[in-house]
C-alpha positions as CSV (number, residue, x, y, z in Angstrom):
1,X,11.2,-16.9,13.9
2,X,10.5,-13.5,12.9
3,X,11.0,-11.4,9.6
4,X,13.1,-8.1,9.3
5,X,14.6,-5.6,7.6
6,X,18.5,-4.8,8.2
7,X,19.2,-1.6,6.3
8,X,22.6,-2.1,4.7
9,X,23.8,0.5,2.2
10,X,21.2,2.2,1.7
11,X,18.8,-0.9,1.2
12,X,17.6,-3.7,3.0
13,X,17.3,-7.4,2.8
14,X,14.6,-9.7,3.8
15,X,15.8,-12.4,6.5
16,X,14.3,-14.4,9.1
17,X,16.1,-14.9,12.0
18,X,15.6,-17.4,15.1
19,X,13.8,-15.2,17.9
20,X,10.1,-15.1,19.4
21,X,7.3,-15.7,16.9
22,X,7.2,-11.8,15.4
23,X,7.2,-10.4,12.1
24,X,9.2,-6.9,11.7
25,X,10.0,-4.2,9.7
26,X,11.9,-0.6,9.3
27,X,9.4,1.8,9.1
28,X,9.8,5.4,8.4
29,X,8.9,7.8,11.6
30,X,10.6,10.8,10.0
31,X,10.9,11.7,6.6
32,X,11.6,15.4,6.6
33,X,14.7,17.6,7.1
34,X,15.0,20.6,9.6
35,X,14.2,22.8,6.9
36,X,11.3,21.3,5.4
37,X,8.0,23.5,5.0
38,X,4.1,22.2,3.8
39,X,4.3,24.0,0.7
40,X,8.1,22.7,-0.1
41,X,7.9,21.9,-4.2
42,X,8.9,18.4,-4.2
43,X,8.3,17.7,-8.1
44,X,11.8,17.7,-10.2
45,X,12.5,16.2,-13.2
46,X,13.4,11.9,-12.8
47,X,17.2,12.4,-13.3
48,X,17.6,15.2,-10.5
49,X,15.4,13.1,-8.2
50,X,17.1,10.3,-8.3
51,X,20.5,11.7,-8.0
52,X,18.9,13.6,-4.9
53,X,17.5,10.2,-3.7
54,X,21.1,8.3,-4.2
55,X,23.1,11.0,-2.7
56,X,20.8,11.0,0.8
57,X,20.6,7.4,0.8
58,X,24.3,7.5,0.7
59,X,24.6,9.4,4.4
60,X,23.7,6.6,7.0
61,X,24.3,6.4,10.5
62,X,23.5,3.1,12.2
63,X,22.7,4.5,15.9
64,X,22.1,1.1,17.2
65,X,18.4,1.0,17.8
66,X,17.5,3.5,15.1
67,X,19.3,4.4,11.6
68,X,19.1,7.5,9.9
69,X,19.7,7.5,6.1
70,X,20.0,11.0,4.7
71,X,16.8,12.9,5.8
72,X,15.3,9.9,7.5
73,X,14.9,8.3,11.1
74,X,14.3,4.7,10.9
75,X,13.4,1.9,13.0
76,X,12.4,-1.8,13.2
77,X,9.0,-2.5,14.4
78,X,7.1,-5.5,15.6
79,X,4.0,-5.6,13.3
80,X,2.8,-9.1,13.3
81,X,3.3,-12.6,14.9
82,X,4.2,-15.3,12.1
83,X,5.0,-19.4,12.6
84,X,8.2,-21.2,12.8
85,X,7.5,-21.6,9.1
86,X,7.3,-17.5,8.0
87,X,3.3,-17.3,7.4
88,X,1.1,-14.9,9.3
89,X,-0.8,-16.9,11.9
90,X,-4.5,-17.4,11.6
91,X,-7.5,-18.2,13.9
92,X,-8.7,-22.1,14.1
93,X,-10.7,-22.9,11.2
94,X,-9.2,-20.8,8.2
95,X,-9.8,-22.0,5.4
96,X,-8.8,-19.8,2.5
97,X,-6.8,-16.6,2.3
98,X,-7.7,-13.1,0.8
99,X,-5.0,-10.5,0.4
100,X,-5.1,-6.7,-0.3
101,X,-2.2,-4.8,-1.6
102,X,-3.0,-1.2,-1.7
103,X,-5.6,0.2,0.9
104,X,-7.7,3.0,1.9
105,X,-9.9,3.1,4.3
106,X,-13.6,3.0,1.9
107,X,-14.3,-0.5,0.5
108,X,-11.6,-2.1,2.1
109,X,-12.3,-6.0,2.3
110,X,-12.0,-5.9,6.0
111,X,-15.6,-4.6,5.8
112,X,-16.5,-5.9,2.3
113,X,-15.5,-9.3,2.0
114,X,-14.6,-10.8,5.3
115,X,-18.1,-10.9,5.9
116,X,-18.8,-12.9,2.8
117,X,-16.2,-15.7,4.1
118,X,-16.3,-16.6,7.0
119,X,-14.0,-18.9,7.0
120,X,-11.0,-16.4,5.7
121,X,-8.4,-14.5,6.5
122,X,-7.5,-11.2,5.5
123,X,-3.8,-9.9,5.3
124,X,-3.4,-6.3,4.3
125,X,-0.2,-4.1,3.0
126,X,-0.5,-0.4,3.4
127,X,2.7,1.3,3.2
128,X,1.5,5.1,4.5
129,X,1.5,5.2,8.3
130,X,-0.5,8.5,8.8
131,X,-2.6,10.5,6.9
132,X,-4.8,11.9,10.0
133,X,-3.9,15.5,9.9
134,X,-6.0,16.0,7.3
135,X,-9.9,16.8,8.7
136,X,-11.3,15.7,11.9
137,X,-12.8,12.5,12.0
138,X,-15.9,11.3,14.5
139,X,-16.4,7.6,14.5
140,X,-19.9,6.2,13.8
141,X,-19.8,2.4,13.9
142,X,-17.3,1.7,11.7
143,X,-18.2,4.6,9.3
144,X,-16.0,8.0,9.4
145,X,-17.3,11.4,9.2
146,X,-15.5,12.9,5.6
147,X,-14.7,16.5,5.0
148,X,-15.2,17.6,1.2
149,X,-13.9,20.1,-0.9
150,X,-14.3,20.5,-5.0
151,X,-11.5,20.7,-7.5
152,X,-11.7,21.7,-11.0
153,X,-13.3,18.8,-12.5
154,X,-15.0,16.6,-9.5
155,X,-15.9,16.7,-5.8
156,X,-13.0,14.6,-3.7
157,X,-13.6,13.7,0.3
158,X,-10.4,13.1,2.2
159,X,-10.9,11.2,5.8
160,X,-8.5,10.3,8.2
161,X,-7.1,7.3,6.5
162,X,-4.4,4.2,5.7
163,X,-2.4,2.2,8.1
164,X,-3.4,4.5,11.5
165,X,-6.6,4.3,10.2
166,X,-6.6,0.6,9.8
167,X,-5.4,0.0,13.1
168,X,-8.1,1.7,14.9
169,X,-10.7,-0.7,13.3
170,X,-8.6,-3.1,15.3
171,X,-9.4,-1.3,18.2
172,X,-12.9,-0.6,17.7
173,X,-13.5,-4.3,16.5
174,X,-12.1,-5.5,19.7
175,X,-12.2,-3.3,22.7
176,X,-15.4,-0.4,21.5
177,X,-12.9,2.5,21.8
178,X,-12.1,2.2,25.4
179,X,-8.9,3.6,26.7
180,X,-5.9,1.8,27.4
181,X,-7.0,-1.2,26.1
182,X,-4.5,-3.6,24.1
183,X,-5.2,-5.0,20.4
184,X,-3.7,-8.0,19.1
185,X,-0.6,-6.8,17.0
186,X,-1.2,-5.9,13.5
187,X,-5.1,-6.9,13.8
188,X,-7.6,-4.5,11.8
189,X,-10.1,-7.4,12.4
190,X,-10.3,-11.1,14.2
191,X,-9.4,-12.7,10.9
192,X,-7.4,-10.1,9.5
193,X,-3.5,-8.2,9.8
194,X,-2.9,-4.7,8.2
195,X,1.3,-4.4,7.4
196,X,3.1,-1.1,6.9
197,X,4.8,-2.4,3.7
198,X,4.7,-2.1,0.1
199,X,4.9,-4.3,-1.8
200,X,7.7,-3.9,-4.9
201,X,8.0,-5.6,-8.3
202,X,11.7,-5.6,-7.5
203,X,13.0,-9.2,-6.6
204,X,14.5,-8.5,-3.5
205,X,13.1,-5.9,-0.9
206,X,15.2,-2.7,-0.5
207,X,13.7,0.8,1.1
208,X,11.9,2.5,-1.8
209,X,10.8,6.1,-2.6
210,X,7.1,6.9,-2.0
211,X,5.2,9.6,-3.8
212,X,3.2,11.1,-1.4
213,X,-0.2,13.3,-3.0
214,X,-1.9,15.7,-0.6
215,X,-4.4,13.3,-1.8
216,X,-3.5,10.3,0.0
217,X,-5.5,8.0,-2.5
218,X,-3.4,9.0,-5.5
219,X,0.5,8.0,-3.8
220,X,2.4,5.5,-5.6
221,X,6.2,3.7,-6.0
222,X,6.0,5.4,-9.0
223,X,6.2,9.3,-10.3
224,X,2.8,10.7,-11.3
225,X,3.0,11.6,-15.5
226,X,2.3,15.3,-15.8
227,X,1.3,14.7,-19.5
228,X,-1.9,13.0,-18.6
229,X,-5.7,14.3,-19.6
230,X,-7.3,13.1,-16.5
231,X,-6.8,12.5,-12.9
232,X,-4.7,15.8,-12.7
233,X,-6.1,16.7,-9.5
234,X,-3.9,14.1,-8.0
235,X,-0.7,16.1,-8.1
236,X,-1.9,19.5,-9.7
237,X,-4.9,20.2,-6.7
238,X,-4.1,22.3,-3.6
239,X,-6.5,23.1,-1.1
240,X,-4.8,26.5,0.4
241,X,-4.9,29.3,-2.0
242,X,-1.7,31.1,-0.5
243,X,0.1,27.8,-1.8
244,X,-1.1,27.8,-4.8
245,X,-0.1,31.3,-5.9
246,X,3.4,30.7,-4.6
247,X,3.6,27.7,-6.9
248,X,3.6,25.5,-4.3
249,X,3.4,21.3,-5.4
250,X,0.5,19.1,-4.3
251,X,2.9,16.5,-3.6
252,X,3.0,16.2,-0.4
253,X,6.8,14.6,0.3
254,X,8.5,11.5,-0.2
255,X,8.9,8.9,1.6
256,X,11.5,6.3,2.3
257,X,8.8,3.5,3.0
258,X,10.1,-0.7,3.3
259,X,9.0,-2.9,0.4
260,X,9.1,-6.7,0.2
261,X,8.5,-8.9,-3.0
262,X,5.2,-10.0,-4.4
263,X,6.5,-13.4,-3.9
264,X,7.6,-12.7,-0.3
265,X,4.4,-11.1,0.2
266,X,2.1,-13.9,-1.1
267,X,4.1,-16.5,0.8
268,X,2.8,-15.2,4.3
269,X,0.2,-17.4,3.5
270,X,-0.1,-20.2,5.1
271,X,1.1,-22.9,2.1
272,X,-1.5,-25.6,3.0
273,X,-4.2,-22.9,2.2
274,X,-5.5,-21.7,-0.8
275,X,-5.8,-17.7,-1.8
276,X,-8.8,-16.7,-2.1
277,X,-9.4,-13.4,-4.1
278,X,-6.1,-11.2,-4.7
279,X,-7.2,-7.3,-4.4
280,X,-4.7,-4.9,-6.1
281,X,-4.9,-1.4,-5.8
282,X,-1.2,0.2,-5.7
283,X,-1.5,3.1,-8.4
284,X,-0.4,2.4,-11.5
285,X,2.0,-1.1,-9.8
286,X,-1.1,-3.5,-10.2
287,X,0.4,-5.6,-13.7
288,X,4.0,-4.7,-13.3
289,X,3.3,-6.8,-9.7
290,X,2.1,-9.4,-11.4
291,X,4.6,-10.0,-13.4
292,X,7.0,-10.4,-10.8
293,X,4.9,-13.2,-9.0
294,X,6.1,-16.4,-9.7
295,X,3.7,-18.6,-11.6
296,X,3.6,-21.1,-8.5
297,X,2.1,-18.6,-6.5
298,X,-0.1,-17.4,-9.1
299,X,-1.4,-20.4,-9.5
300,X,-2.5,-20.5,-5.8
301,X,-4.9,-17.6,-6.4
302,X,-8.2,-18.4,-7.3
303,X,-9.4,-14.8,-8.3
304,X,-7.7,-10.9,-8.6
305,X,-8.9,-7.7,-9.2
306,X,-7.2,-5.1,-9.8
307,X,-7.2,-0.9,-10.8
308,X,-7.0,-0.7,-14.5
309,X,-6.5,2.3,-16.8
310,X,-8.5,2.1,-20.3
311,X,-6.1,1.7,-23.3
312,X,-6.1,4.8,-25.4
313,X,-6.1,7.0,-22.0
314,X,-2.8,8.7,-21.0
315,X,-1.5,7.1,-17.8
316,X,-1.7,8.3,-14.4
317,X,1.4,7.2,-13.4
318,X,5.0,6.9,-16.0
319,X,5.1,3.2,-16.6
320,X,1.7,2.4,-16.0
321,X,0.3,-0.4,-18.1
322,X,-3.3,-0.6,-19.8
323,X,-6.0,-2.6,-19.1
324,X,-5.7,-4.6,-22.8
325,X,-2.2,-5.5,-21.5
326,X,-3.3,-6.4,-17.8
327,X,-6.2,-8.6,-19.9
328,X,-3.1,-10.5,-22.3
329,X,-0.9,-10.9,-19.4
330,X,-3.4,-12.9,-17.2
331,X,-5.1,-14.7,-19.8
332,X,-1.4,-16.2,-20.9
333,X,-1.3,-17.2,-16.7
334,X,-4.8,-19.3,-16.7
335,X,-7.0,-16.1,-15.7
336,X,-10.4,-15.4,-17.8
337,X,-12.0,-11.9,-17.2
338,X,-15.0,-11.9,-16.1
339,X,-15.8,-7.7,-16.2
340,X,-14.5,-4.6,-16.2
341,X,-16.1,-1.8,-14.2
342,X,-15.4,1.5,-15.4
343,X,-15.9,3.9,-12.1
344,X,-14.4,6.8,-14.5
345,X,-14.2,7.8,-17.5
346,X,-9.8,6.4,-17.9
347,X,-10.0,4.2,-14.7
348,X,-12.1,1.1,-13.9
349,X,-11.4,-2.4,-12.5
350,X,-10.6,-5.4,-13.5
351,X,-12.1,-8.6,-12.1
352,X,-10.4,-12.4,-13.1
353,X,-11.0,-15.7,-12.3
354,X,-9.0,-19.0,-13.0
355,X,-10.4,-20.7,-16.3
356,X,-10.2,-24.1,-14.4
357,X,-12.2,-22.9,-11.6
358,X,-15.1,-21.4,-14.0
């Protein structure tokens, strides 16, 4: 059995098929047309972008092992081996599940909670393939050399980073850096898979539009709210001065990235096994993704936390929620807070726990 994506006008649809034990998806290799440039200003007004976005997902050619849709080159990819019943597989001797939506490549819980478990198993969704043009990176253990640079209002390190990034754990973890030396598929870590997805609050999957920020920690699903007070840096902040006098975006491009459901995502899981601690951190998605999950698979999470922004803050992102509403929202599901940790002055996090297992 094996999960996939088959592109079909424009979007795609979850299926599961009888083949080998795989799990697949379409994943973006090209997203840029002949003409594209670094400093290309990518921002337009919602309307304009979405007309943009239908018309090039319009234009698909189905080339047998590829498809391109508009300005992008797609494939499926092998990313993870599943059972007969559509749940990742895991080692012997699991015993709960933990699941992060949204990574980076700092206090990820390959490295911070894994270790804490040891009878767990990680699964991981991080939907940006590459983000190692950035700065040279020298690895030290499992720490990354970071380059540094100061914007207007903080000092912000960018390192090589996301899904590549992930991956090379994997390879670290398992084989010390040697060359030519095979990983098992998707592994970040022994008890742990890193996916090239995103996860959507839309019921069924579909290829979806990714806001990619020259800094790779602020991309999201959703379009970044010029109105707000803080956090500008996100998609107001270029490094090269040449681009910034020509008026030149800090959004780096978009993406056409393949999303799956919060449902779909939480039921790679194996079913016999409870989840753990549910780790959100998609940019401003966190409560609408919540939302979407069905209360049966809620209720098989023990504990979340997730990014908040503090109520009486303008948003990051348009459509972001608050953290009063995020606090409302899980109460009414069987969730108490237990803190909020405020790592800036408009954006902090939010750590739940189920009331009955308090």
């Amino acid at each position: 059995m094996w999960l996939a994506y088959d592109s079909r006008g424009g979007a795609t649809e979850f299926r599961v098929a009888r083949r080998p034990v795989a799990a697949a998806t379409t994943a973006s290799i090209i997203a840029s047309s002949p003409s594209w440039s670094p400093h290309r200003r990518l921002q337009q007004a919602d309307a304009s972008a979405n007309a943009d976005s239908a018309a090039a997902m319009s234009t698909k050619h189905d080339l047998g092992g590829i498809t391109i849709i508009g300005e992008h080159l797609l494939t499926t990819v092998h990313v993870a081996q599943v059972t007969p019943e559509g749940a990742i597989v895991v080692p012997p001797g699991t015993r709960r599940i933990l699941f992060e939506i949204g990574c980076s490549d700092r206090d990820t819980m390959d490295e911070a909670e894994l270790a804490k478990y040891n009878d767990s198993f990680l699964i991981s969704f991080e939907p940006l393939l590459d983000k190692c043009a950035r700065a040279p990176v020298i690895n030290i253990g499992f720490s990354y050399a970071r380059k540094c640079h100061n914007t207007a209002n903080k000092r912000v390190c960018t390192r090589a980073r996301r899904y590549a990034r992930l991956l090379e754990r994997g390879n670290i973890r398992y084989n010390r850096q040697q060359v030519d030396r095979a990983t098992p598929l998707g592994h970040h870590h022994a008890r742990g898979v890193v996916l090239p997805l995103a996860v959507s609050a839309r019921a069924k999957p579909k290829l979806a539009t990714f806001n990619v920020s020259r800094i790779a920690g602020c991309s999201s699903l959703l379009r970044f709210n010029e109105k707000t007070s803080w956090g500008r840096e996100c998609f107001s902040y270029l490094r090269d001065e040449g681009a910034r006098k020509a008026g030149a975006s800090s959004m780096l491009e978009m993406r056409m990235v393949p999303t799956i459901s919060m449902d779909q995502a939480l039921s790679l899981a194996p079913a016999a096994l409870p989840i753990e601690l549910l780790k959100l951190d998609t940019q401003g998605m966190d409560l609408k993704l919540l939302r979407s999950a069905s209360k049966a698979n809620l209720a098989r999470v023990a504990a979340i936390e997730l990014e908040v922004v503090k109520s009486g803050c303008t948003t990051l992102y348009i459509g972001q929620e608050t953290h009063l509403d995020v606090d409302a929202f899980l109460q009414e599901q069987g969730f108490k807070l237990q803190s909020w940790k405020w790592d800036l002055r408009c954006e902090g996090t939010g750590f739940f726990r189920r009331q009955d297992l308090i």
